[in-house]
Phi, psi and omega in degrees: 000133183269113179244006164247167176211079185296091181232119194035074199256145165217168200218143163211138168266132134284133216201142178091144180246331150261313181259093146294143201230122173274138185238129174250112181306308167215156179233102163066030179306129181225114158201136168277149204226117168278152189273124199082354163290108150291134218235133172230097167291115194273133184139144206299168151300129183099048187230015190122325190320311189283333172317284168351274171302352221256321173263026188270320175228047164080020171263356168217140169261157195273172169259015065251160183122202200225147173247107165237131181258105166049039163088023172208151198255120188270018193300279188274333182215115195286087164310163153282341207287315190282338190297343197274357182270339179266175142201183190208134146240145221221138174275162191078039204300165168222130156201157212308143149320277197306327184265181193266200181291280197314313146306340178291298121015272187283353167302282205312343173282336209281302170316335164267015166080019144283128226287156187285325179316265183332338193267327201271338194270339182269326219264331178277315153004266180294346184291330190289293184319308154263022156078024188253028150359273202281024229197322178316331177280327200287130171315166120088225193218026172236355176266159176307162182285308208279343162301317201282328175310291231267010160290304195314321190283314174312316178276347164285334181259008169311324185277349206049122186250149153245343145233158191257133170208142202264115188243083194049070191275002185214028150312148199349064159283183183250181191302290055098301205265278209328326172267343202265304159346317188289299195297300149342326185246008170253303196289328154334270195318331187283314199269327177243339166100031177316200157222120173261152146220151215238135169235112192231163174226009175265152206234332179287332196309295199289319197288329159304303198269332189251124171303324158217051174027129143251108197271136130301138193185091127125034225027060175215144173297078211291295197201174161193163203155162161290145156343302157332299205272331178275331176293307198310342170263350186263332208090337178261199222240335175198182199295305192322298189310328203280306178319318198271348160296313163302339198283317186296332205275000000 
């Protein structure tokens, strides 16, 4: 079942304050997202990816084309009722410096219109769910890079999102944080059936977590397909190879 829908989608910035310049962010972009899947837009930095998720849960409107979701069309106008289904965590999370993991937790409930019960009960939730127990008290900006990821992930999942998105979630971690992330987002996706979609430049990152891929280049849709299908068409031996073939080609 197709339950995101991309359909020619495009994006373009302006840039420069006299000599303005347009940069196009995406071009005709077209791809489906099946319910319950992870879907991984693939691809160097700066080529669109985060443009993408920004206009999936609505901080940016496309400059055409169309956004339809589990059959209804989200091109111009984002509800809230739906805004409460989605979230996003983005690596390199920033949040104030001064609170605590767990105050940090009950702002972001309050802000998704949950209730003091329900929020304080979500709040313990995730804390359990990603291990940050003894962390609960600590600021900050006194906890570890790879503690504040899994704080980030913890506060995307406080609403129960039904879909998730993932924004380079394991950028410069260390190997070590990095696997234990991965694990974190398999046993999610295993335990509740989300539907993520993952924005990554690690090609192994993908060939673990995503049923399928889409590489991106220059905002534009090089290819998409399963592991299988894109080596098998390519010829090649992993995803890294199957990129640099399209990309040259």
């Amino acid at each position: 079942m197709e339950y995101i829908e991309m359909k020619s989608i495009c994006k373009t910035y302006v840039t420069g304050f006299f000599a303005k310049r347009k940069i196009v962010a995406l071009q005709d972009v077209n791809f489906s997202i099946r319910k319950g899947e992870i879907f991984g837009l693939m691809g160097p930095n700066g080529v669109g990816k985060t443009t993408l998720l920004n206009i999936l849960i609505s901080q940016l409107l496309a400059d055409s084309g169309e956004l339809w979701i589990d059959g209804k069309n989200y091109t111009k106008e984002f509800p809230v009722s739906f805004k409460k289904k989605i979230n996003m965590c983005s690596g390199n999370p920033n949040f104030p410096w001064c609170m605590t993991v767990k105050e940090i937790l009950k702002f972001y409930s309050l802000l998704y219109g949950l209730s003091l019960s329900d929020g304080r009960m979500s709040v313990e939730r995730s804390i359990q769910l990603f291990e940050l127990e003894k962390y609960a008290d600590t600021r900050f900006d006194e906890i570890s890079t790879g503690t504040k990821q899994r704080l980030a992930l913890a506060k995307s999942l406080l609403n129960s999102p039904e879909i998730l998105l993932l924004d380079e979630p394991t950028i410069g971690l260390d190997p070590d944080i990095s696997i234990k992330i991965r694990e974190f987002i398999k046993n999610l996706h295993r335990e509740r059936n989300i539907t993520i979609v993952l924005t990554t430049h690690y090609m192994k990152e993908a060939e673990e977590l995503c049923d399928r891929v889409a590489f991106i280049k220059n905002g534009s849709i090089l290819a998409m397909g399963t592991k299988d299908e894109l080596q098998n068409h390519t010829q090649k031996n992993n995803l890294e190879e199957v990129f640099i073939e399209l990309a040259n080609n």
